[in-house]
N, C-alpha and C positions, 0 to 999 in steps of 0.2 A: 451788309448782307446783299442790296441789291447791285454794288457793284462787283462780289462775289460770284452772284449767277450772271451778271452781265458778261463777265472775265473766261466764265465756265461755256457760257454758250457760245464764245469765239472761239475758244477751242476748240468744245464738239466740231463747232462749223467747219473748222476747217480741215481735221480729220475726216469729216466726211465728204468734202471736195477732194480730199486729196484720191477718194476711191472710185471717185468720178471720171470715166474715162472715155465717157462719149463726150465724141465731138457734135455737133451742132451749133444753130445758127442764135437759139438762145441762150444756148449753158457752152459757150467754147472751152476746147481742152484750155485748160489754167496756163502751163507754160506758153504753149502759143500765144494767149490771148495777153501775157506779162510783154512776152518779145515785141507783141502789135506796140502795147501800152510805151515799153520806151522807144523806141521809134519811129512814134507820131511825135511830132512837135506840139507841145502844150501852149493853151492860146493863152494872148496876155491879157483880154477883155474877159474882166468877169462878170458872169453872166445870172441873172435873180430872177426868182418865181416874176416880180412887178415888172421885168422887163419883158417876160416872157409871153403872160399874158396882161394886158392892159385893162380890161372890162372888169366889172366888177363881178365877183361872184355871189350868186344870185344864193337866195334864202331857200330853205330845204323847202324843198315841193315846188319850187317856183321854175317857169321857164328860164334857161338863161336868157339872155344876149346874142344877138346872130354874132356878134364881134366873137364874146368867149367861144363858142363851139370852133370858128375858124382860127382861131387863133391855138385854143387845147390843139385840134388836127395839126396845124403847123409845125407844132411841138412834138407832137407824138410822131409825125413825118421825120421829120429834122432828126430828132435824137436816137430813130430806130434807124438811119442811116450810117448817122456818126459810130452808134457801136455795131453794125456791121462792117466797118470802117476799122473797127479796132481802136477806135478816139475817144475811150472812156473816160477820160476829164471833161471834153465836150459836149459828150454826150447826156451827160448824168444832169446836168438842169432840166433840161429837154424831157426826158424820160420823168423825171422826178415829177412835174408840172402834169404829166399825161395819168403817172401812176396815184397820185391826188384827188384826180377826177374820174378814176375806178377804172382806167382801162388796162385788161391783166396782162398784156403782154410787156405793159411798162411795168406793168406789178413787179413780175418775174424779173426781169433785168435789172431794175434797181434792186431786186431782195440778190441777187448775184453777184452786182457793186459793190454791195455793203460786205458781202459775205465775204470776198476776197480784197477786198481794201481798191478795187482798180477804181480810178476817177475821183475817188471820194477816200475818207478816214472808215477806217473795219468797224463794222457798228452788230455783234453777232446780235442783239436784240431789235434791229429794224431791220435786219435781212429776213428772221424766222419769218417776222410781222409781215413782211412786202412778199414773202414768199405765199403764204399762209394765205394772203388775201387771193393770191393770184390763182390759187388751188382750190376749187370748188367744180360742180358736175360740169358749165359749160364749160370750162378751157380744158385748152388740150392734157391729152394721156399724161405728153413728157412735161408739163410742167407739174399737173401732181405726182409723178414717180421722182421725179429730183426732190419736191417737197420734201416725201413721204422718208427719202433715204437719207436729208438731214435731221428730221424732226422724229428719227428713231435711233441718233446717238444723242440725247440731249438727255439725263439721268432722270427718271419720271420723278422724282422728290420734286424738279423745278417747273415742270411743266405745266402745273395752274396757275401759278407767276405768268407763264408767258401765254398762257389761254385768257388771261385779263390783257395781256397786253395786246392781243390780237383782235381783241373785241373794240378794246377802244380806237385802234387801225379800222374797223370796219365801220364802226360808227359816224367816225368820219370822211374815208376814205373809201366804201365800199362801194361798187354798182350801181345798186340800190339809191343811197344816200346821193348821187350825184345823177341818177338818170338816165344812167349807164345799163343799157342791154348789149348780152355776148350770144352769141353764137358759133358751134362748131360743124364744119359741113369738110368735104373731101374739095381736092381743088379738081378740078376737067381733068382726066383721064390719066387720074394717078392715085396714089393710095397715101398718098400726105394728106394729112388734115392741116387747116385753114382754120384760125378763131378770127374772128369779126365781131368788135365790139364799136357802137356808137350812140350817142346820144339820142335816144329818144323821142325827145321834143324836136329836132333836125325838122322835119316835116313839118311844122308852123311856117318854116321860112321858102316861100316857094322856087326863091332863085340859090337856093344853099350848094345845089348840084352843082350849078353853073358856076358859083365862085368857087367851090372845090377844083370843081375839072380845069378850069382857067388857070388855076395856080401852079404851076411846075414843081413847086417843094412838097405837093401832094399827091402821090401817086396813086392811091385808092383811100377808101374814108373808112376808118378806123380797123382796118384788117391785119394781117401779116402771116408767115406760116412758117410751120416745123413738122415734123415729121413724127408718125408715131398713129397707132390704131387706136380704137375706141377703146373705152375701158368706164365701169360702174366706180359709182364712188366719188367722194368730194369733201370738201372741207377742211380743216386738222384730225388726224384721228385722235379720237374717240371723244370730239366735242362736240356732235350730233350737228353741226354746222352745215346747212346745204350752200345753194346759190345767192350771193347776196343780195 
């Protein structure tokens, strides 16, 4: 049974990218982003959560480690590079490591991985999940309108199935659980929105700026942007889910 609605929900998925037609710098058109995909060269080093980040991860409620915070940024730097890059095999550790530690723009990217198979093996029940997570009030419009228009071909018989599975994604993965606050604001003197998510506890470490700014592989701390107006609303519909 459960690999019936597993089976079912790669389909929907992909029916419903296939009516996806905006382009954008999170959701790229599919063909395009296939042609990036064979045309970067795949690396031969492969790359794990334990190389990614080395500190340990700290116990729910606890500060991390100034290591883990600069090292998650690293990651989350790095891998929202590679897939604007088009280098979704390289990219997908990177992102995976950042979306882990509840920041939604890697949420969104790796639920987009999974969803089209780039970088990674089509997985349609960790894409809903990583999507799901990334879709609540603070992040941007367009990543809950792409949720919204996969997670309304998906047969409602299966969808409490995947409303547990989404929970246990948030449980461990969400925000909240890792310390993680977002925010959405406009960028200077334009009508895109900007989400900005970062660790919390960052401010215990009074030199964290300075080794931020000092690093070249990190161009601002936990930001990035896409385009798209304010809009009410958040969660999975109709699982009364707000911000995590």
């Amino acid at each position: 049974m459960q690999f019936y609605i597993r089976s079912l929900v790669v389909v929907a998925l992909i029916v419903a990218s296939v009516s996806w037609s905006a382009e954008s710098e999170l959701f790229p058109n599919i063909r395009k982003a296939r042609k990036q995909a064979d045309q970067s060269e795949a690396s031969s080093v492969v790359v794990d959560e334990e190389m990614i980040v080395t500190a340990p991860k700290p116990k729910r409620g606890h500060v991390p480690q100034f290591e883990y915070l600069l090292e998650t940024y690293k990651a989350r730097s790095k891998g929202s590079l590679l897939y604007r890059q088009g280098k979704y095999a390289e990219a997908f550790p990177y992102l995976l490591v950042a979306a882990k530690r509840g920041f939604k723009l890697a949420q969104a990217r790796v639920g987009f991985l999974f969803q089209q198979g780039l970088g990674t093996e089509r997985d349609g029940e960790a894409a809903i999940a990583w999507l799901a997570l990334s879709s609540t009030p603070d992040t941007l419009p367009e990543i809950r309108n792409y949720f919204r228009q996969q997670w309304a071909k998906i047969p409602p018989e299966y969808l409490p199935y995947l409303e547990e599975l989404i929970e246990e994604y948030r449980e461990e993965f969400g925000d909240r659980e890792n310390r993680v606050v977002c925010d959405t604001s406009r960028k200077a003197g334009t009508h895109f929105g900007k989400l900005t998510c970062r660790f919390m506890d960052e401010s215990f470490y009074q030199d964290f700026s300075e080794a931020i700014n000092s690093d070249e592989a990190i161009p601002q701390i936990g930001g990035g942007g896409a385009s798209g107006s304010q809009s009410q609303g958040g969660g999975y519909p109709g699982s009364g889910a707000g911000s995590q």
